[in-house]
C-alpha positions in Angstrom: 182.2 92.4 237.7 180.5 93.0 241.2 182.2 96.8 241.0 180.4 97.7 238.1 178.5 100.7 238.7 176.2 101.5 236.0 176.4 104.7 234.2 173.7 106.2 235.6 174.7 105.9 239.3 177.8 107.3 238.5 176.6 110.3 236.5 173.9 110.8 239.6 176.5 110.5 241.8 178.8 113.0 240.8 176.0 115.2 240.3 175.1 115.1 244.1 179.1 115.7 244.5 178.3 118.8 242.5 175.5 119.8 244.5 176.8 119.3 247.8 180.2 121.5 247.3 178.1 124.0 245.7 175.8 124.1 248.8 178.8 123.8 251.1 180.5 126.9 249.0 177.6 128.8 249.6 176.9 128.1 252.9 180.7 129.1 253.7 180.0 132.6 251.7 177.1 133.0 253.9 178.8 132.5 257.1 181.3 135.1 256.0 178.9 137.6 255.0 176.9 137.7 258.3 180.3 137.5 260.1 181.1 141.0 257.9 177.7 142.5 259.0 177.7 141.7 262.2 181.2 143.2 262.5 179.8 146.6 260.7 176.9 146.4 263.2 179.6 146.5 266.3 181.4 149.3 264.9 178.2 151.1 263.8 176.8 150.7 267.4 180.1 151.2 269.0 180.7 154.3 267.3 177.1 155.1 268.2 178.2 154.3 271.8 180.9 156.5 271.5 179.1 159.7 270.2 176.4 159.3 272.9 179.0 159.1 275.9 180.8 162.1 274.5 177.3 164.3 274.1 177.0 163.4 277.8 180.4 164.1 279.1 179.8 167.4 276.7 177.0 167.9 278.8 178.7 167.9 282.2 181.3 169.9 281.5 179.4 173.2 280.5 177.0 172.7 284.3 178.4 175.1 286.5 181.0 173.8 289.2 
């Protein structure tokens, strides 16, 4: 008899259940999106890296020796 929960508590208990693996599920999709744009910023700026050492190198070839 003392573990009687009533209906209610139940029913409002599995509905914060609900709402906390919803909240964690999104929070975990977050977490992955920013880890996906922050990996297409690297490359982005890497690449951009990339072109502006080439330009330069470029550059110094074509001075006279």
């Amino acid at each position: 008899m003392w573990n009687h929960r009533p209906r209610r508590t139940i029913s409002q208990s599995a509905a914060q259940a609900s709402r906390l693996s919803s909240m964690q599920a999104a929070e975990k999709d977050i977490d992955e999106r920013l880890a996906a744009l922050r990996q297409q910023y690297r490359q982005k700026r890497q690449r951009s890296i990339t072109e502006e050492l080439f330009d330069i190198v470029a550059g110094f070839e074509e001075l006279p020796h």
